[in-house]
C-alpha positions as CSV (number, residue, x, y, z in Angstrom):
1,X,-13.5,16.9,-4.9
2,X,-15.0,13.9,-4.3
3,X,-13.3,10.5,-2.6
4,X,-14.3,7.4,-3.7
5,X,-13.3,4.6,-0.7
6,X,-12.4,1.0,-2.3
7,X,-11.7,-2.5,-0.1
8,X,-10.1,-4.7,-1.2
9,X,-9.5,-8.4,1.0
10,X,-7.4,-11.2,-0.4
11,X,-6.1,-14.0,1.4
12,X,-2.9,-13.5,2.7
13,X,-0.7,-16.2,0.6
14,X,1.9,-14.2,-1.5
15,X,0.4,-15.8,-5.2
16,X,-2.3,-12.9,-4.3
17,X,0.1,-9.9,-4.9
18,X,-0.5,-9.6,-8.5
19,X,-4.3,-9.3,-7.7
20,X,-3.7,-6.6,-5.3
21,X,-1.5,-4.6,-7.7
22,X,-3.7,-5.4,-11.0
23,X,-6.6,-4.3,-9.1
24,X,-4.5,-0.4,-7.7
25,X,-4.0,-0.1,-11.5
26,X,-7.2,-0.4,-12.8
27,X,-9.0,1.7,-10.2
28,X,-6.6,4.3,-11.5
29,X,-6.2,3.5,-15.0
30,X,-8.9,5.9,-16.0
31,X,-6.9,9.2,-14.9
32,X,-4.2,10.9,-16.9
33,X,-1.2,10.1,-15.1
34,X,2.3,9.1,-16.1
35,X,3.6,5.9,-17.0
36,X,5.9,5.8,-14.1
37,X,3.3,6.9,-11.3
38,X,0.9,4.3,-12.7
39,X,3.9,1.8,-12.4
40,X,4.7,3.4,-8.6
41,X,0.7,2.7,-7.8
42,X,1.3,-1.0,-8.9
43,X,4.8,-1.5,-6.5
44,X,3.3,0.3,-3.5
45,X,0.2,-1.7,-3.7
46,X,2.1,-4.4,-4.2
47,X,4.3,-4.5,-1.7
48,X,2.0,-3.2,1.6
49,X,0.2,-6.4,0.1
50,X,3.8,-8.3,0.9
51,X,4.3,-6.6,3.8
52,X,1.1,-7.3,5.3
53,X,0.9,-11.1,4.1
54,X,4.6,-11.4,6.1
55,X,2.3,-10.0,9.7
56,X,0.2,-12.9,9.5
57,X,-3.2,-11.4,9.9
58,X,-5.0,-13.9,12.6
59,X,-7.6,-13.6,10.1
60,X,-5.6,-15.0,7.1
61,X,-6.9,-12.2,4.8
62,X,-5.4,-9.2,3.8
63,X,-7.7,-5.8,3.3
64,X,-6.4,-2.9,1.5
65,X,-8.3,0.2,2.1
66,X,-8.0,2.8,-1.2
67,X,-8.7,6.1,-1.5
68,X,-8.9,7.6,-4.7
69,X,-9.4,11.0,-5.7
70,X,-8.4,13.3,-8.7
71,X,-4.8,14.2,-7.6
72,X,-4.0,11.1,-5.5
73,X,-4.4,7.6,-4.0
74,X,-3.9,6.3,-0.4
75,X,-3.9,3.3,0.7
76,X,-4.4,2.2,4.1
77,X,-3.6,-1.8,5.5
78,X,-4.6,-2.4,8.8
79,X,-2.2,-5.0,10.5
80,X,-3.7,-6.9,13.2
81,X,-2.1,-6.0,16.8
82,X,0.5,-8.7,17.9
83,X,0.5,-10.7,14.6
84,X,4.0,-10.2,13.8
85,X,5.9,-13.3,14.0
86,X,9.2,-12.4,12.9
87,X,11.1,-14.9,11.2
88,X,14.9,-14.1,9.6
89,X,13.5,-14.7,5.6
90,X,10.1,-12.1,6.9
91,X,12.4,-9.5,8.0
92,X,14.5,-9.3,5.2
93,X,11.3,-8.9,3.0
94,X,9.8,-6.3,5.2
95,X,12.9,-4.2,5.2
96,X,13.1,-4.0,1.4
97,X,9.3,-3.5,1.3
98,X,9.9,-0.5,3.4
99,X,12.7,0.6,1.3
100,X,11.0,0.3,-1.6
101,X,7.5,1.8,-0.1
102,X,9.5,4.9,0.9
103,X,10.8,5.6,-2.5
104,X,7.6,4.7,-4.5
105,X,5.4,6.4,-2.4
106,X,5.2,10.4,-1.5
107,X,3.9,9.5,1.8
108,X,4.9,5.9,3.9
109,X,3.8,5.9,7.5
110,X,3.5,3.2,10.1
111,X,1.3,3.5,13.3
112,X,-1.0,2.0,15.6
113,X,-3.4,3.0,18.3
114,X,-6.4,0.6,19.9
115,X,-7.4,-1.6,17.0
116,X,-3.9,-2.4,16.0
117,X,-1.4,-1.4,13.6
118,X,-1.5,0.7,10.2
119,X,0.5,0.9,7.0
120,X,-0.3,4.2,5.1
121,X,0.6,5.4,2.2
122,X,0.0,8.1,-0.5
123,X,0.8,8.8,-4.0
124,X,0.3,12.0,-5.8
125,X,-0.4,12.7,-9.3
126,X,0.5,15.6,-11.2
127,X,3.0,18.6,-10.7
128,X,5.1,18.3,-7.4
129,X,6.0,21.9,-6.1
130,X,9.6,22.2,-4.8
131,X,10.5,25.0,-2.5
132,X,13.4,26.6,-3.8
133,X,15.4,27.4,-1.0
């Protein structure tokens, strides 16, 4: 199975969101998925786009790594390290972004190491197994 690698970099002004989120749902608009994990593509992308805008990059762009393959997509946001300016309105957005990124999303994990700080997230398509135990 083969992984195609997208990038996507947008300025970081929230009026870009919609571009971000248009552009998650076309790259995956050609697999046979259901309506609502074509609609949880567009939020997540969406909103790692928000969430990212509301670090500040020093460069004033956002990039949006995607990985697509047949059974999922990943998206990885790099945040730059010590950009976050924390204001009262930008944490309030984050913390619903979060919210909203871990239910939308099968996988939502922050981290950092030398180059900075991450946002990563996955989404699955097709059958989820649950252990029955």
């Amino acid at each position: 199975m083969s992984t195609d690698h997208i990038t996507l970099t947008v300025p970081a002004k929230d009026e870009y969101a919609k571009t971000a989120r248009m552009t998650a749902a076309a790259l995956v608009s050609h697999m046979d998925i259901p309506y609502d994990d074509l609609d949880d593509v567009k939020t997540a992308t969406e909103e790692a786009f928000i969430y990212a805008c509301d670090a500040e990059p020093a460069s004033g762009e956002v990039t949006l790594h995607l990985y697509i393959d047949d059974e999922s997509l990943r998206i990885e946001v790099p945040i730059a390290p010590g950009s976050r300016t924390w204001s009262e309105d930008a944490d309030r957005r984050s913390a619903l972004a979060t919210f909203i990124l871990q239910g939308v999303c099968d996988t939502y994990e922050m981290s950092s190491d030398e180059s900075g700080a991450w946002l990563r997230l996955s989404k699955r398509f097709g059958p989820v197994s649950v252990d029955a135990g």
